[in-house]
ZAMARBA-799350 format. One record per residue (C-alpha): x, y, z. Coordinates in steps of 0.5 Angstrom, whole numbers. Layout:
% ZAMARBA-799350
<site><u>X</u><v>Y</v><w>Z</w></site>
...
This chain:
% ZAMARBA-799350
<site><u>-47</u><v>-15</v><w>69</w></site>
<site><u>-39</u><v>-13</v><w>70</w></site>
<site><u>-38</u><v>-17</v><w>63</w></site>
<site><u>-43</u><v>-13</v><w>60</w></site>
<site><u>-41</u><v>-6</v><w>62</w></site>
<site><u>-33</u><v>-8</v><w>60</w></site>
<site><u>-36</u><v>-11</v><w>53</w></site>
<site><u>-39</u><v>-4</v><w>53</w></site>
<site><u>-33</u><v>0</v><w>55</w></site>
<site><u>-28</u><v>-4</v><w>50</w></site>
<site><u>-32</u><v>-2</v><w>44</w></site>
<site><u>-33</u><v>6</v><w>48</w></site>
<site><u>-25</u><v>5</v><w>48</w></site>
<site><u>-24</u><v>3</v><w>40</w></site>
<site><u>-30</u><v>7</v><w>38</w></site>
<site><u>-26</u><v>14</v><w>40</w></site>
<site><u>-20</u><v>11</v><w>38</w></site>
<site><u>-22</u><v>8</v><w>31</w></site>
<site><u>-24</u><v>16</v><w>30</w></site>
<site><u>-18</u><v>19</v><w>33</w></site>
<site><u>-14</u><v>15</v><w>27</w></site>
<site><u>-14</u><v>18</v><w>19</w></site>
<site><u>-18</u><v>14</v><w>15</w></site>
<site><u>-13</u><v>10</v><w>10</w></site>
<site><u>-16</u><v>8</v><w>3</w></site>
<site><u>-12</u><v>7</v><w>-3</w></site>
<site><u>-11</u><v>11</v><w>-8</w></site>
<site><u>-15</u><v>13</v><w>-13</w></site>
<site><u>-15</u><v>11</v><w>-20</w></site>
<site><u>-10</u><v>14</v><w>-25</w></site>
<site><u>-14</u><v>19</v><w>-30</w></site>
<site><u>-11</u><v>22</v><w>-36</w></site>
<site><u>-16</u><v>22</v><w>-41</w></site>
<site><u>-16</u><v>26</v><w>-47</w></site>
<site><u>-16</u><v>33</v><w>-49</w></site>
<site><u>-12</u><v>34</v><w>-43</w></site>
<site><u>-4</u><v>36</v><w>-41</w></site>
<site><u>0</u><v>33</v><w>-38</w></site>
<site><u>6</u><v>36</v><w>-34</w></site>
<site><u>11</u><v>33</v><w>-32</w></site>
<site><u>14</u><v>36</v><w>-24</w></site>
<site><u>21</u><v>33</v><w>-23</w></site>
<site><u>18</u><v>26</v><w>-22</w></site>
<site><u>11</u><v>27</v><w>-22</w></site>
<site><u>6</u><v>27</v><w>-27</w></site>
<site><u>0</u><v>31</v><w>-28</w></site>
<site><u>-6</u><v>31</v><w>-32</w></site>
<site><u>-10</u><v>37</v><w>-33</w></site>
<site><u>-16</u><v>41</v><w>-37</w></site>
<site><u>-17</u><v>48</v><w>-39</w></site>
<site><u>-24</u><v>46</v><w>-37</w></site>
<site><u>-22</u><v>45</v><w>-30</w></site>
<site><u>-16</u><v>51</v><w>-29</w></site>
<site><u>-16</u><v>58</v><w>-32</w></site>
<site><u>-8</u><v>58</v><w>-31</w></site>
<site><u>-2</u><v>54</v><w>-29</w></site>
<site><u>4</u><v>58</v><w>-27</w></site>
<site><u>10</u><v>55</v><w>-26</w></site>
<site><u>14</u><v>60</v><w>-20</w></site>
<site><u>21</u><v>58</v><w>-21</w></site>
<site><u>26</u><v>59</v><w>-14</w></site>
<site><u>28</u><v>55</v><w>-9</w></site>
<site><u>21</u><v>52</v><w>-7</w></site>
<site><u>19</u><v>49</v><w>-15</w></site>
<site><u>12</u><v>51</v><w>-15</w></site>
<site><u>7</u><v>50</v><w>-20</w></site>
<site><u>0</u><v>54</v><w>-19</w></site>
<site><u>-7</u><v>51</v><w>-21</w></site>
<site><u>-12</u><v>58</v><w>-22</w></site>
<site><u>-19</u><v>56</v><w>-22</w></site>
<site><u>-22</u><v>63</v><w>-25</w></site>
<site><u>-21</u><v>68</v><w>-19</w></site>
<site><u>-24</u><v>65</v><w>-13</w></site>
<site><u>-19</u><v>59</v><w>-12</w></site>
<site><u>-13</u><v>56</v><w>-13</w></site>
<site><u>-8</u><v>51</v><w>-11</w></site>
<site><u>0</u><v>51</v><w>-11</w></site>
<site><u>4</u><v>44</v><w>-11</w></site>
<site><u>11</u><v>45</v><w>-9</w></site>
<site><u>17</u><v>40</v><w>-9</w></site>
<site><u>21</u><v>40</v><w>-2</w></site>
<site><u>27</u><v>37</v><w>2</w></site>
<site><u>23</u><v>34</v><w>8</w></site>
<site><u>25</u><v>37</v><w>13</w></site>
<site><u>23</u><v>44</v><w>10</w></site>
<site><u>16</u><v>42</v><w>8</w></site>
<site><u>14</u><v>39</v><w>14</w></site>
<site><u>19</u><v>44</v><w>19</w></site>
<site><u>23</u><v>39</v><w>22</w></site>
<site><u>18</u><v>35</v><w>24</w></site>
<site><u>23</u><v>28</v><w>23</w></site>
<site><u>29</u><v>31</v><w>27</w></site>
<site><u>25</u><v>33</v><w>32</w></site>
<site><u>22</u><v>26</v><w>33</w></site>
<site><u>29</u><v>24</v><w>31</w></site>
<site><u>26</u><v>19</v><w>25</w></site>
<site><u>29</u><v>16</v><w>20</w></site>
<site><u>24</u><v>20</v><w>14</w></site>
<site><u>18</u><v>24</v><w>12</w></site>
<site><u>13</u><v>17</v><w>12</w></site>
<site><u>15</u><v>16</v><w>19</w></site>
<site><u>15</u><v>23</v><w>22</w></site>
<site><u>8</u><v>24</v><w>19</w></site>
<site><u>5</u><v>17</v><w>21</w></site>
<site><u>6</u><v>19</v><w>28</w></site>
<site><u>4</u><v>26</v><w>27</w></site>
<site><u>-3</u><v>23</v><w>24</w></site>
<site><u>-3</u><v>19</v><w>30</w></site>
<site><u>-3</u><v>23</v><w>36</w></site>
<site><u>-10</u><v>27</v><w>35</w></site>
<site><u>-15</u><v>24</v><w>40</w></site>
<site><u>-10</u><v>21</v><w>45</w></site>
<site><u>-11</u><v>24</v><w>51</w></site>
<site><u>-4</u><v>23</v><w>54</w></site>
<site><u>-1</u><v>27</v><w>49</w></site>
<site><u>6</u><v>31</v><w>51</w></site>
<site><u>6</u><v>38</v><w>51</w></site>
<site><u>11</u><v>37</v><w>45</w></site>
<site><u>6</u><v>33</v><w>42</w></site>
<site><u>1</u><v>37</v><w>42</w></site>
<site><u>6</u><v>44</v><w>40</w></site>
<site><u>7</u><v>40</v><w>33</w></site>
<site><u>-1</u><v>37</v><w>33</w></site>
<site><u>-2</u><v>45</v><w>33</w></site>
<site><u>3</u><v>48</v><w>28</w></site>
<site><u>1</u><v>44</v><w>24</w></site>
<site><u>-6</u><v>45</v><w>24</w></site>
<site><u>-9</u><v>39</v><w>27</w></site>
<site><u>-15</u><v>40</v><w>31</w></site>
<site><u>-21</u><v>36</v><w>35</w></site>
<site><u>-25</u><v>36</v><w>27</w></site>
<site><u>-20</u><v>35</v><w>23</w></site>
<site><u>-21</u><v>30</v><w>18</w></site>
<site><u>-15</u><v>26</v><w>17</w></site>
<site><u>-14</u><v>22</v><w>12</w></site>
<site><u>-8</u><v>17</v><w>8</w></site>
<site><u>-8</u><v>15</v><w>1</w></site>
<site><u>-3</u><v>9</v><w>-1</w></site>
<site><u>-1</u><v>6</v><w>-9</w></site>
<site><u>6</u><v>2</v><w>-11</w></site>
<site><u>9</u><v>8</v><w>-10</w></site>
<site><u>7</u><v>13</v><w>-8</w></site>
<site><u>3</u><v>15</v><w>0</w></site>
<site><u>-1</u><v>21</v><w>1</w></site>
<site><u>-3</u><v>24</v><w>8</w></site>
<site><u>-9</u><v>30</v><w>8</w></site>
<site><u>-11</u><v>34</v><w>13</w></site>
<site><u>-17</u><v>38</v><w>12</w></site>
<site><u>-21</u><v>43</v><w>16</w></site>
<site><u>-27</u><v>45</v><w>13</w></site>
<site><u>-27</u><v>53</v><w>10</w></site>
<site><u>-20</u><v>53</v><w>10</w></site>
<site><u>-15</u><v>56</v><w>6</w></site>
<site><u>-9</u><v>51</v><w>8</w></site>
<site><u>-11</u><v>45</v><w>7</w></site>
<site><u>-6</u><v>40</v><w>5</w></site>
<site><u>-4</u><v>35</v><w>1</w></site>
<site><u>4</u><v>31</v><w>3</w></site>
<site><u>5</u><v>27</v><w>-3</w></site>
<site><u>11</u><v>22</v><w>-2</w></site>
<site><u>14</u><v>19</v><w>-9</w></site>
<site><u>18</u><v>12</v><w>-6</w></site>
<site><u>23</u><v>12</v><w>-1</w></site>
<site><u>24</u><v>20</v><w>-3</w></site>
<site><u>27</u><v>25</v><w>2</w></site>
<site><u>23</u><v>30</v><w>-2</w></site>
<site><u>16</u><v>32</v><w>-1</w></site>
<site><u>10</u><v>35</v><w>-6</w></site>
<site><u>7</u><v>39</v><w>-2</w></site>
<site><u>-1</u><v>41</v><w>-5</w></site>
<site><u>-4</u><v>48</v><w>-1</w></site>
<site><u>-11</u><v>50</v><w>-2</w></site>
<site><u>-18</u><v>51</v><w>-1</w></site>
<site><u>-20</u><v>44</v><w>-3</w></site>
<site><u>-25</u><v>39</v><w>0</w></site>
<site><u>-24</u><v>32</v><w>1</w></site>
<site><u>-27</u><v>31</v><w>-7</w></site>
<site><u>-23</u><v>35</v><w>-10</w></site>
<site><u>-17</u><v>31</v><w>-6</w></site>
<site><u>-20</u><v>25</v><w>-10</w></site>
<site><u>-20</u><v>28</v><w>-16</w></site>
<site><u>-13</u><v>32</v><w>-15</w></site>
<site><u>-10</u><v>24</v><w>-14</w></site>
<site><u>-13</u><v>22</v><w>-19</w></site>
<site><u>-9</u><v>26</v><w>-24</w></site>
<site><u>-2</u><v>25</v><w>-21</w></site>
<site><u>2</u><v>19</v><w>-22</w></site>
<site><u>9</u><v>18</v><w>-20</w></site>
<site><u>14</u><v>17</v><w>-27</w></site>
């Protein structure tokens, strides 16, 4: 019986804890098909279609972003940033080596119940509650982390290219399909 209930609380424990932790995939295949534009962005390649966007706008500044409309009711922005600006000083404040780490730790707090305040400060700054879908795509050469929360017109993408200190950063009122598409239209190179 006590073996029972102690199989039964261990697969409770790694239950909780699997849907805690972001949802790792690889990272969908490149799909640059005909009759579309491709834009190269620093070290980005994306590929895109009247058919998808109304416009694209580049806004020149510090942050180099590049604007995706779709009609007047949606858009996405794709911004180019030093790590430590697009993740708000996240890896000097866990006193990590770069972006990919800080992120990785980020990801993995959410469920855990043993959280310092700083913890659950940053979890909280970044937008990352209870419901929040988690989510982690991986190629070669490039690593995606994705937070989304539903109806949200924040939902972000960080996309690292290599061991990079820089970071694209997508915003936008978007749902995990459009992630799918939107990582199936870049590719680092």
């Amino acid at each position: 019986m006590i073996k029972q209930l102690l199989l039964l609380s261990l697969f409770a424990l790694t239950a909780c804890s699997s849907q805690a932790q972001p949802t790792v995939a690889s990272w969908p295949a490149f799909n640059c098909s005909t009759n579309t534009v491709s834009i190269t962005f620093v070290d980005l390649r994306i590929c895109t279609s009247a058919e998808t966007y109304s416009k694209v706008e580049v806004l020149a500044g510090v942050t180099p972003t590049l604007v995706f409309e779709q009609g007047e009711t949606r858009f996405d922005a794709l911004s180019y940033e030093s790590a430590d600006k697009a993740l708000s000083g996240l890896p000097a404040r866990l006193e990590v080596a770069n972006a990919r780490q800080a992120l990785d730790a980020l990801f993995s707090w959410r469920g855990s119940s043993n959280l310092s305040p700083k913890q659950q400060a940053l979890l909280q700054v970044f937008g990352i509650e209870a419901e929040t879908r988690l989510m982690q795509f991986n190629n070669s050469n490039m690593t995606a982390y994705v937070r989304l929360n539903e109806g949200a017109a924040d939902n972000t993408v960080f996309i690292i290219v290599g061991d990079s200190n820089n970071v694209y950063r997508l915003i936008g009122n978007f749902n995990e399909a459009d992630v799918q598409r939107w990582l199936s239209l870049v590719r680092a190179g």
